[in-house]
Each structure stands twice: as C-alpha cells, then as structure tokens.
C-alpha positions as CSV (number, residue, x, y, z in Angstrom):
1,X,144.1,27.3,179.2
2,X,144.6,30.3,177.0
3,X,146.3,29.7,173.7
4,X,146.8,31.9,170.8
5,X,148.0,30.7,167.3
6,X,149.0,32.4,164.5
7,X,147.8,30.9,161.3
8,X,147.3,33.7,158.3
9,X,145.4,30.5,156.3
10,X,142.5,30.0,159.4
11,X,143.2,26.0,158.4
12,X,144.3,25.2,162.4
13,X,141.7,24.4,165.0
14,X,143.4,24.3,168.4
15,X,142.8,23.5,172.5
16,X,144.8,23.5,175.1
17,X,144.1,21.8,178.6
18,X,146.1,21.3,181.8
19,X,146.2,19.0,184.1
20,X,144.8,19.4,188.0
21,X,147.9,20.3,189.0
22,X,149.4,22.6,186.1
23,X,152.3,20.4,185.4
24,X,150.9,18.9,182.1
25,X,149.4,21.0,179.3
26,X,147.8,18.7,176.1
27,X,147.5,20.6,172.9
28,X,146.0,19.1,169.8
29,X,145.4,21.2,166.4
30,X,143.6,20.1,163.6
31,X,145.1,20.9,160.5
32,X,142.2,21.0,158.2
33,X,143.9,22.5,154.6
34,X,146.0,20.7,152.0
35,X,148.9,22.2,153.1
36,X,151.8,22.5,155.5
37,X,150.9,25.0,158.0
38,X,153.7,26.8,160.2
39,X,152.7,28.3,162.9
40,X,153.8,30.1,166.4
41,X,152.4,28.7,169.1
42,X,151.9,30.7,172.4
43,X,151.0,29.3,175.6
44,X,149.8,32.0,178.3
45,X,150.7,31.5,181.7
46,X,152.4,27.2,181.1
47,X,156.2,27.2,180.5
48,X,157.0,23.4,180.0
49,X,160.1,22.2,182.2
50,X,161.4,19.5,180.1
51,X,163.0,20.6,176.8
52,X,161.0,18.2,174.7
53,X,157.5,16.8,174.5
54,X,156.4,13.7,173.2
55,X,153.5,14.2,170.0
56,X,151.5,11.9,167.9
57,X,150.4,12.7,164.8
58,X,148.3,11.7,162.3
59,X,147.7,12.3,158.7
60,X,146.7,11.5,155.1
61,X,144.9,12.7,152.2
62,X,141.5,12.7,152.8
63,X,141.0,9.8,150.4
64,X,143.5,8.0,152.2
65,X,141.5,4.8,154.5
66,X,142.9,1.4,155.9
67,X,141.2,-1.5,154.5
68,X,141.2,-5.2,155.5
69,X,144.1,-5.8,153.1
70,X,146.5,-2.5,154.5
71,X,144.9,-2.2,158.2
72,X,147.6,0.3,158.8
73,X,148.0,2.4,155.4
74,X,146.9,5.7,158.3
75,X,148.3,5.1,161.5
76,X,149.8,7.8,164.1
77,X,153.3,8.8,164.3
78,X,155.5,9.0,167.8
79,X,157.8,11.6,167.9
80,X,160.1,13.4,170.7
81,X,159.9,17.0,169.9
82,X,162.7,19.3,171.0
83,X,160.7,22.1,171.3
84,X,162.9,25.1,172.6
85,X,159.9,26.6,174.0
86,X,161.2,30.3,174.8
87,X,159.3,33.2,176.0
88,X,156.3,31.5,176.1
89,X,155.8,31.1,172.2
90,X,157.2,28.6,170.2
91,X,157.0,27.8,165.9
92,X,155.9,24.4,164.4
93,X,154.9,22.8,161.2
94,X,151.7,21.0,161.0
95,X,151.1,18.7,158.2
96,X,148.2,18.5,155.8
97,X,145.5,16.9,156.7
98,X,146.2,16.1,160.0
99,X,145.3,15.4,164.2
100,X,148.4,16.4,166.5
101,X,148.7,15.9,169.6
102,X,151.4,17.6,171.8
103,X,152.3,16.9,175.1
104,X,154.1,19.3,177.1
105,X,155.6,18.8,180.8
C-alpha cells in the first residue's frame, strides 16, 4: 500500500498494509525523536468507511522500563480516533518516543 507522510524532522518511519480483501488498512509509524511530530497522512488508493479507527499507542522516554516492582510503568494506550479522513489525506500528532498503531476500516 502506497503511503506518503509529510514529516519536515525525518523522525517518522511508517507502513501501511491491507488486508486480502481491501477493507482493512494497518498503519504503524515509529516516532523516533524527542518530540511531538504532526504530520499529514495520505493513503493512495484506501478511503476508510467508518469515521473512526481504533489505535494503540505506546510511548516513553527512552529511559523509561517496567520493572518487577511497576510491571506496567510503559504499557499501550487504546484510543477511538475520529479521524475525518477527507480527500484521501488526513493530519495527526504522534508522540515522542513512540509505536502507533492505526487501524482503519
């Protein structure tokens, strides 16, 4: 699956992959820099038919690790996105130092 973001900072590393039958499309970007990243996102040839998409994300500072005592000091975050995914482009935030995974139907 073709995707293109924008990211003046070259901190994001992205992929995008469908499902066998198109309806799904997975993206997961890697945002590698101490600092928020926004970003437009643009899908080529996937428009998503629900208006939201479930994501997970996860992120800390780098120093950041669980530990017997705190197993779950870094642990992923469920969210329901509202994407308003228009034109085939769409703008999002990703956090510092973080894997998130986006889920679009």
């Amino acid at each position: 699956m073709p995707a293109e973001v924008r990211d003046d900072s070259g901190a994001l590393d992205v992929s995008a992959k469908t499902s066998e039958d198109g309806r799904t499309l997975v993206l997961q970007v890697v945002n590698a820099s101490g600092s928020d990243v926004d970003t437009e996102i643009e899908l080529a040839g996937y428009t998503p038919s629900s208006a939201s998409a479930p994501v997970e994300v996860l992120a800390a500072p780098l120093a950041t690790t669980n530990t017997a005592l705190d197993p779950e000091r870094v642990v992923p975050e469920r969210s329901e996105w509202s994407h308003g995914f228009a034109g085939g482009r769409v703008r999002r935030t990703f956090p510092p130092w973080s894997v998130t995974i986006v889920r679009f139907e």
